[in-house]
NUGUFI-389751 format. One record per residue (C-alpha): residue number from 1; residue in one letter; x, y, z. Coordinates in steps of 0.2 Angstrom, whole numbers, always signed. Example, Ala and Ser with C-alpha at 12.3 -4.5 7.8 and 13.67 -1.06 7.14 Angstrom:
n, res, c1, c2, c3
1, A, +62, -22, +39
2, S, +68, -5, +36
//
This chain:
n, res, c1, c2, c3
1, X, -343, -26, +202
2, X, -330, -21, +189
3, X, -331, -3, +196
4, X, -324, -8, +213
5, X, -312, -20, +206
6, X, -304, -2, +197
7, X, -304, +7, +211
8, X, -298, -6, +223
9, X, -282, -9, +210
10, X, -282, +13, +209
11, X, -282, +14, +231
12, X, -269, +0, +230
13, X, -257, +9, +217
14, X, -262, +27, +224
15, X, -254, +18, +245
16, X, -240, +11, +235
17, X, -234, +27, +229
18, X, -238, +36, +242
19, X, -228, +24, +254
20, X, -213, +25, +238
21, X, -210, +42, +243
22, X, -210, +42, +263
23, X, -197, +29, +262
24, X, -188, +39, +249
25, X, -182, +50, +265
26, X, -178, +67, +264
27, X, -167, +74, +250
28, X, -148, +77, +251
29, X, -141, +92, +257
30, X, -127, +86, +249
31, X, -116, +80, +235
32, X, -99, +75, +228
33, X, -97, +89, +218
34, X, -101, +102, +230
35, X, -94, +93, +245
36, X, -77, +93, +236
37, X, -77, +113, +228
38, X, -78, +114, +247
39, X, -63, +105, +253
40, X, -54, +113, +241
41, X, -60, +130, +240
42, X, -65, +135, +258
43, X, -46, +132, +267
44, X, -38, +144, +255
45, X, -53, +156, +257
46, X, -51, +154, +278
47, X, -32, +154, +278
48, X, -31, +173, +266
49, X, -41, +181, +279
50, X, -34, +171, +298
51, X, -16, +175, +290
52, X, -13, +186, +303
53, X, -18, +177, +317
54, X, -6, +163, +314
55, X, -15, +148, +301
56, X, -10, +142, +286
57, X, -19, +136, +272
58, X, -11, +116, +276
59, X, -16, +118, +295
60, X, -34, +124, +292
61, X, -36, +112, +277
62, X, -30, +97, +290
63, X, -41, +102, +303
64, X, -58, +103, +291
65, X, -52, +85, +281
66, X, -54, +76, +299
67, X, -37, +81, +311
68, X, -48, +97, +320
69, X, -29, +104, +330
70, X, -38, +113, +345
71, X, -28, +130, +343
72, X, -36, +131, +325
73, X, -52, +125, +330
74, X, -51, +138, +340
75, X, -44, +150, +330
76, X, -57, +147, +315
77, X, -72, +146, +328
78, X, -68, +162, +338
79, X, -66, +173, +319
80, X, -75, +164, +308
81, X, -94, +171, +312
82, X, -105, +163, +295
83, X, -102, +151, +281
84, X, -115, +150, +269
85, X, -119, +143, +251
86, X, -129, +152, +240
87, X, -134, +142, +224
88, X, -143, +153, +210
89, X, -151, +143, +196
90, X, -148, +152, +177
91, X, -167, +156, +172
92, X, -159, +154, +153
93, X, -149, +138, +154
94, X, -146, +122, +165
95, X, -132, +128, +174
96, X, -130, +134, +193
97, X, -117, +146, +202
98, X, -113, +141, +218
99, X, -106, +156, +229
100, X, -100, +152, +245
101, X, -97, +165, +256
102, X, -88, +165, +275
103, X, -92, +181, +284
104, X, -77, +186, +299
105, X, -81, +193, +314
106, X, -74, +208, +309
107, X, -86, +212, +294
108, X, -74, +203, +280
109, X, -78, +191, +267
110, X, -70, +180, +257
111, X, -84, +172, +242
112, X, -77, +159, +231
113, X, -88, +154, +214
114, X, -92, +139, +206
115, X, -104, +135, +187
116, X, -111, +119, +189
117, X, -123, +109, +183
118, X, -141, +109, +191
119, X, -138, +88, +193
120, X, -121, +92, +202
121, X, -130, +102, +216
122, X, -138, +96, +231
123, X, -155, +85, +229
124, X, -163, +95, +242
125, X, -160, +110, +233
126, X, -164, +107, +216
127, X, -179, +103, +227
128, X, -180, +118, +231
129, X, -180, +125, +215
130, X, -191, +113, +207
131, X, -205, +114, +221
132, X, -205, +132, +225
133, X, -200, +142, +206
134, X, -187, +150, +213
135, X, -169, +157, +208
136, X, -160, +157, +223
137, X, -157, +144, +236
138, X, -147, +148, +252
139, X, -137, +136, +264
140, X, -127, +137, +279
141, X, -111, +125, +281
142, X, -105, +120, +299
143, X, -90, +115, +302
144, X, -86, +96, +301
145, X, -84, +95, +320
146, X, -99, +104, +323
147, X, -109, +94, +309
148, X, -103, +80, +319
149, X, -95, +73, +303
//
């Protein structure tokens, strides 16, 4: 009798959990810290480069915080071919460098760095870290208005 009673109470614990984690939902692709070096950094990184063609760093910096002007939608659409994030994890210390990198249509890049903490990135990464031993963690960034954000 007792032996049932301890694993009844151990399947009841082990579903509880179990559900816990489902309705935890996936982890975060982002976070505060990285969604700001972003804002921050990326409109000077986009505006060095599209010079030429007419933006400014104020214009492309408008048109990623939320007021996307259609010439420089366009404009950032039709040169800008990849943006990507890569996050490598120090194998001797806590800290993370966060590269991100926005390739041109025409073979340029611009990369702008950033240390951070391993808490300051992206659940979802640290994740991937944790989960798969790795070093290095890659992510592409979309535009806000095709994010649909």
């Amino acid at each position: 009798m007792h032996l049932l009673l301890v694993v009844a109470v151990a399947l009841a614990v082990y579903l509880l959990l179990r559900n816990r984690r489902k309705s935890a939902g996936p982890a975060s692709e982002s976070s505060g810290v990285v969604d700001r070096w972003i804002k921050d950094a990326l409109p000077g990184a986009l505006a060095k480069h599209l010079a030429a063609r007419g933006l400014d760093r104020a214009q492309v910096a408008r048109a990623l915080g939320g007021d996307p002007d259609p010439a420089v939608v366009s404009t950032l659409e039709e040169h800008v071919r990849e943006i990507q994030i890569e996050y490598v994890r120090d194998a001797h210390g806590p800290d993370v460098e966060a590269c991100l990198r926005v390739r041109f249509d025409d073979g340029a890049e611009e990369t702008v760095r950033r240390r951070m903490t391993l808490a300051e990135v992206p659940a979802a990464v640290r994740e991937d870290f944790e989960k798969k031993a790795i070093t290095r963690v890659f992510r592409d960034w979309g535009f806000p208005w095709v994010r649909g954000l």
